[in-house]
VMD Tcl script that builds the backbone (N, CA, C; Angstrom):
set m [mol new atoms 210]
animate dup $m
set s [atomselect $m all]
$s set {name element resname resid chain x y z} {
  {N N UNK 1 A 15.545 4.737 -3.402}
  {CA C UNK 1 A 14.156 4.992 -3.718}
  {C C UNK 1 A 13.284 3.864 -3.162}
  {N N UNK 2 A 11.901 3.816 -2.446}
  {CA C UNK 2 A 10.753 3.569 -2.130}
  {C C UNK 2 A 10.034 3.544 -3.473}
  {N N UNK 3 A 9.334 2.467 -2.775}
  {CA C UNK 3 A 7.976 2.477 -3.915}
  {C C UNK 3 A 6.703 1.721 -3.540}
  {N N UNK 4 A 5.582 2.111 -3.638}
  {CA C UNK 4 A 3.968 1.540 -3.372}
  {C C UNK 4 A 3.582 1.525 -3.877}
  {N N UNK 5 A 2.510 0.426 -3.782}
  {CA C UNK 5 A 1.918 0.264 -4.270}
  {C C UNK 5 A 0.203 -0.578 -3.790}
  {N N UNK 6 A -0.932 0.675 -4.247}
  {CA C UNK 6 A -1.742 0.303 -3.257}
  {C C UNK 6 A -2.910 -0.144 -4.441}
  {N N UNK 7 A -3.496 -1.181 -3.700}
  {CA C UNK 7 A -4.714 -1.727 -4.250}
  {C C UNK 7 A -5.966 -1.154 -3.627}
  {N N UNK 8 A -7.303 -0.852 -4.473}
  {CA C UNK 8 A -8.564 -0.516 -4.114}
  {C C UNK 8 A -9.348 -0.728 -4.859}
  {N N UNK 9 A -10.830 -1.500 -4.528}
  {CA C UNK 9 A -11.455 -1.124 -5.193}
  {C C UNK 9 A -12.719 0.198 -5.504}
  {N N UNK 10 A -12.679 0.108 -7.242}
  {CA C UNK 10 A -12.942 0.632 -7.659}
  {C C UNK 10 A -14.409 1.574 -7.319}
  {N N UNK 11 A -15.148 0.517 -7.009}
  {CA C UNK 11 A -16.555 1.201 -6.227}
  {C C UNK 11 A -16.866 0.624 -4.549}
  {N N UNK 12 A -15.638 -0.016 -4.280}
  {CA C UNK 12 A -15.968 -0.672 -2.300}
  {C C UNK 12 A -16.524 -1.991 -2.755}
  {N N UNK 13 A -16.657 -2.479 -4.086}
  {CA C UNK 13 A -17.372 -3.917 -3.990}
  {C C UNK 13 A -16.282 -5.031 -4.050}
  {N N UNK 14 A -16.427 -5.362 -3.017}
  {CA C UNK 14 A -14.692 -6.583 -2.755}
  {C C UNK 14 A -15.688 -7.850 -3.550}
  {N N UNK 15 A -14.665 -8.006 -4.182}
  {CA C UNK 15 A -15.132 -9.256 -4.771}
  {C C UNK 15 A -14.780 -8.711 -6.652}
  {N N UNK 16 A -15.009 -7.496 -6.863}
  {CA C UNK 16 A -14.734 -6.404 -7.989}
  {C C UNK 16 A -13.162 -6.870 -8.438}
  {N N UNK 17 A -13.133 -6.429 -9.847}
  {CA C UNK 17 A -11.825 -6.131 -10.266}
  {C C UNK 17 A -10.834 -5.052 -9.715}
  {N N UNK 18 A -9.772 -5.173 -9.275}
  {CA C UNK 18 A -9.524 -3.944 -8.799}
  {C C UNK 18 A -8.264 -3.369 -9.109}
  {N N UNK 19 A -8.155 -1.910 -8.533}
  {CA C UNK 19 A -6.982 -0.915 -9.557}
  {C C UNK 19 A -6.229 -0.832 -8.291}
  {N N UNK 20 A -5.010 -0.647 -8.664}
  {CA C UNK 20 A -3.531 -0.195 -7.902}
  {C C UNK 20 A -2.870 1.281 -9.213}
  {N N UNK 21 A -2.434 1.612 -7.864}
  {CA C UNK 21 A -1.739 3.060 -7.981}
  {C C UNK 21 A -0.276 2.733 -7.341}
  {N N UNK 22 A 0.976 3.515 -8.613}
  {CA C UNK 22 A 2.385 3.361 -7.960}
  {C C UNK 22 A 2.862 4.573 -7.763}
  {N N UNK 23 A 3.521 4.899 -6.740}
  {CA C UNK 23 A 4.422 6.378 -6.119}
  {C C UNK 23 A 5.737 5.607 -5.442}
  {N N UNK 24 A 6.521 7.174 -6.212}
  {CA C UNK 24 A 7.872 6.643 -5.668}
  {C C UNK 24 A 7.935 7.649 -4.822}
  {N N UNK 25 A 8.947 7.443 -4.174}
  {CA C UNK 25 A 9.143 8.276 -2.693}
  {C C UNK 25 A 10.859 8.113 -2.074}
  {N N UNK 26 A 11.699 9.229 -2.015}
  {CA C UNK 26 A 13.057 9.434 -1.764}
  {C C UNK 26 A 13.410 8.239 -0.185}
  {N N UNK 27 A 12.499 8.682 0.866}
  {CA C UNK 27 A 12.650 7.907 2.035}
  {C C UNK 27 A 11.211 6.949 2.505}
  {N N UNK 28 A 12.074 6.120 3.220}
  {CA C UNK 28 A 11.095 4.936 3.768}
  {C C UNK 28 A 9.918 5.555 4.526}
  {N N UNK 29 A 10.277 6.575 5.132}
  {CA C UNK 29 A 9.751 7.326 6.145}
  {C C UNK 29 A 8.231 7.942 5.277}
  {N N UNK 30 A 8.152 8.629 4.316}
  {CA C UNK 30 A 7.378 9.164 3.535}
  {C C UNK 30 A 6.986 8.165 3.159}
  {N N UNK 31 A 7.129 6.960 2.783}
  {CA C UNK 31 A 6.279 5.981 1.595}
  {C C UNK 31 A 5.388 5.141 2.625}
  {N N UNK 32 A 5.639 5.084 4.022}
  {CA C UNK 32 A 5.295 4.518 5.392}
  {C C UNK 32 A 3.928 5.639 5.635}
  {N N UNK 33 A 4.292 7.000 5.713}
  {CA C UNK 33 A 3.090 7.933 5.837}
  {C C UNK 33 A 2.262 7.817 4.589}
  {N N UNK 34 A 2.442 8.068 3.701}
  {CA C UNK 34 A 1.664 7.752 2.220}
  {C C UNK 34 A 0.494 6.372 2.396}
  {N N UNK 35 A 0.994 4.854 3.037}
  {CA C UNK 35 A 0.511 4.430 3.258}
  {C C UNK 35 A -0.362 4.487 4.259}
  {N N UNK 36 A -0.072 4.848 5.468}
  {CA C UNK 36 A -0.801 5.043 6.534}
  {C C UNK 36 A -2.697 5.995 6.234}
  {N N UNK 37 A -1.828 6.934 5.086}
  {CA C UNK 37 A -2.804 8.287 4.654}
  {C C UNK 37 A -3.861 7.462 3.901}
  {N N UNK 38 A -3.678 6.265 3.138}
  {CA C UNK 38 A -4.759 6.145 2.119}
  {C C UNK 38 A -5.296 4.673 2.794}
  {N N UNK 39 A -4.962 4.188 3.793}
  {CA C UNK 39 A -4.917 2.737 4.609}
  {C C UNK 39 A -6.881 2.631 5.047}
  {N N UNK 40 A -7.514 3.466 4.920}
  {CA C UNK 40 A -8.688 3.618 5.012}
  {C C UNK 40 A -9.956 3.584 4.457}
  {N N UNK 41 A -11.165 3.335 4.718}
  {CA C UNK 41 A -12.112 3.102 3.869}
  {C C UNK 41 A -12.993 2.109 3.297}
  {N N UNK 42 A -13.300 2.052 2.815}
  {CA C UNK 42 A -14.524 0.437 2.148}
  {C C UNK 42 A -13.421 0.213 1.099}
  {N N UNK 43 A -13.403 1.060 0.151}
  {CA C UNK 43 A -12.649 0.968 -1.049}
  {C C UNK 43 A -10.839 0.430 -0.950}
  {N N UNK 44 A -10.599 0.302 0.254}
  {CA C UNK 44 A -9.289 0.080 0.526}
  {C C UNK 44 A -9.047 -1.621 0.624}
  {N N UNK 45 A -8.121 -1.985 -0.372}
  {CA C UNK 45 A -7.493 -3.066 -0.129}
  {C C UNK 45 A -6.352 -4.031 0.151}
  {N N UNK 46 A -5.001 -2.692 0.453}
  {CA C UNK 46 A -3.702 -2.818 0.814}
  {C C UNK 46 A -2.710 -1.791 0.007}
  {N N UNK 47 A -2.181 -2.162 0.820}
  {CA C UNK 47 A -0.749 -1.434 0.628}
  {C C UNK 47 A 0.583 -1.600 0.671}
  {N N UNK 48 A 1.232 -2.020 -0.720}
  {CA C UNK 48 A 2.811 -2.147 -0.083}
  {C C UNK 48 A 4.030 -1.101 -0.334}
  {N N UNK 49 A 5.073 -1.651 0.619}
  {CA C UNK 49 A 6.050 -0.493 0.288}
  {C C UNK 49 A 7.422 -1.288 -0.214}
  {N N UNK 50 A 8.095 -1.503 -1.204}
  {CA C UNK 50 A 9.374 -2.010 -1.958}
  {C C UNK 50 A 10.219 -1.181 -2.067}
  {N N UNK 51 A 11.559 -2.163 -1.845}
  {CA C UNK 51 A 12.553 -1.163 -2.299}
  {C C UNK 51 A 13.027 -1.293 -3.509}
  {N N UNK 52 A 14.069 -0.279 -4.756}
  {CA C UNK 52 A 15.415 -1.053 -5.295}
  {C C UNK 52 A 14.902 -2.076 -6.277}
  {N N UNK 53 A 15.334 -2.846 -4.984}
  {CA C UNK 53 A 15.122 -4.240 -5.333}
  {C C UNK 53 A 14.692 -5.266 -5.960}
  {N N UNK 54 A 13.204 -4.757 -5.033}
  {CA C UNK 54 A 12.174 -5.462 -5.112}
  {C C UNK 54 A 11.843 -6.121 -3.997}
  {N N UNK 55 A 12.223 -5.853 -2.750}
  {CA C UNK 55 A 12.048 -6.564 -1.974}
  {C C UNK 55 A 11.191 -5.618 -0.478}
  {N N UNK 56 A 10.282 -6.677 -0.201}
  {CA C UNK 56 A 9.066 -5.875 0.381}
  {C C UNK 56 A 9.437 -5.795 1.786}
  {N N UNK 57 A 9.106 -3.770 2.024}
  {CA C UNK 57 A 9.462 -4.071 3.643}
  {C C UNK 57 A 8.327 -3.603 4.261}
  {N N UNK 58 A 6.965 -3.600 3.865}
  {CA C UNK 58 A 6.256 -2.740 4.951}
  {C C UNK 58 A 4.849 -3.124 3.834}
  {N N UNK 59 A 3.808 -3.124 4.753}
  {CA C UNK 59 A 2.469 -3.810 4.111}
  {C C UNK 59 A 1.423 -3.621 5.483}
  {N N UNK 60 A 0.468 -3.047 4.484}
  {CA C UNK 60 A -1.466 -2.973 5.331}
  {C C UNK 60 A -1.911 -3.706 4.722}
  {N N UNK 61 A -2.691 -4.617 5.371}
  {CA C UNK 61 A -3.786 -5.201 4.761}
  {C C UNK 61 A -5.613 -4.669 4.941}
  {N N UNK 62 A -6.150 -4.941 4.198}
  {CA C UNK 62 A -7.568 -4.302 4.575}
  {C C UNK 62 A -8.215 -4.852 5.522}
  {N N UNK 63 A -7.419 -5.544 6.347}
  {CA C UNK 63 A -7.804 -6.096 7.558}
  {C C UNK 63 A -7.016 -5.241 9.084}
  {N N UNK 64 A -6.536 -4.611 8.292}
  {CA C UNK 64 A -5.715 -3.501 9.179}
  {C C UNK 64 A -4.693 -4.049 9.928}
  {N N UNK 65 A -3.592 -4.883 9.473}
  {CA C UNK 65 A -2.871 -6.220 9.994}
  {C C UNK 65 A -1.443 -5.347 9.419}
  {N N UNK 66 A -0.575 -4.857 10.021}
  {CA C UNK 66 A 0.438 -4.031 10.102}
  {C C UNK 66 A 1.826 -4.861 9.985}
  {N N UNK 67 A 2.654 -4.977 8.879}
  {CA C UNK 67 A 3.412 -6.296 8.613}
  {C C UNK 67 A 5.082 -5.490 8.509}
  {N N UNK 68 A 5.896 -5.305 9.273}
  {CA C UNK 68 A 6.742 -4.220 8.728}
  {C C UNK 68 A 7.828 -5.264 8.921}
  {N N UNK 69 A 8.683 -5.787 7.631}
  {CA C UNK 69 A 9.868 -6.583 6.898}
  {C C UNK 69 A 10.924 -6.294 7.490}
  {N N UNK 70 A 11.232 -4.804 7.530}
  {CA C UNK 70 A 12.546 -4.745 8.041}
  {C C UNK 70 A 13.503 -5.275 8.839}
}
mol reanalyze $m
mol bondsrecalc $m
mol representation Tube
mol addrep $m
């Protein structure tokens, strides 16, 4: 199992408190598109993808800076 977890804020005001959302996901492959899908926007402030573990293989930043662990 995959897992993400993405940060945004709440109204696009960076500097704001902000909320994260978690989805699990069977393959790497899907939790990689999931991110890609929501990687957009004012309101966007990253995205990671964990395994298991806990150990991080894949990350957006809201700088659009593409970090893949594997």
């Amino acid at each position: 199992m995959f897992y993400t977890t993405r940060h945004y804020y709440p109204n696009g005001i960076e500097g704001e408190s902000m909320n994260c959302t978690f989805k699990e996901f069977d393959t790497i492959e899907k939790a990689i598109k999931y991110c890609h899908r929501y990687s957009k926007g004012i309101r966007f402030a990253g995205v990671q993808v964990e395994d298991e573990e806990g150990f991080l293989l894949y990350e957006i930043t809201s700088d659009g800076d593409i970090t893949d662990y594997r």
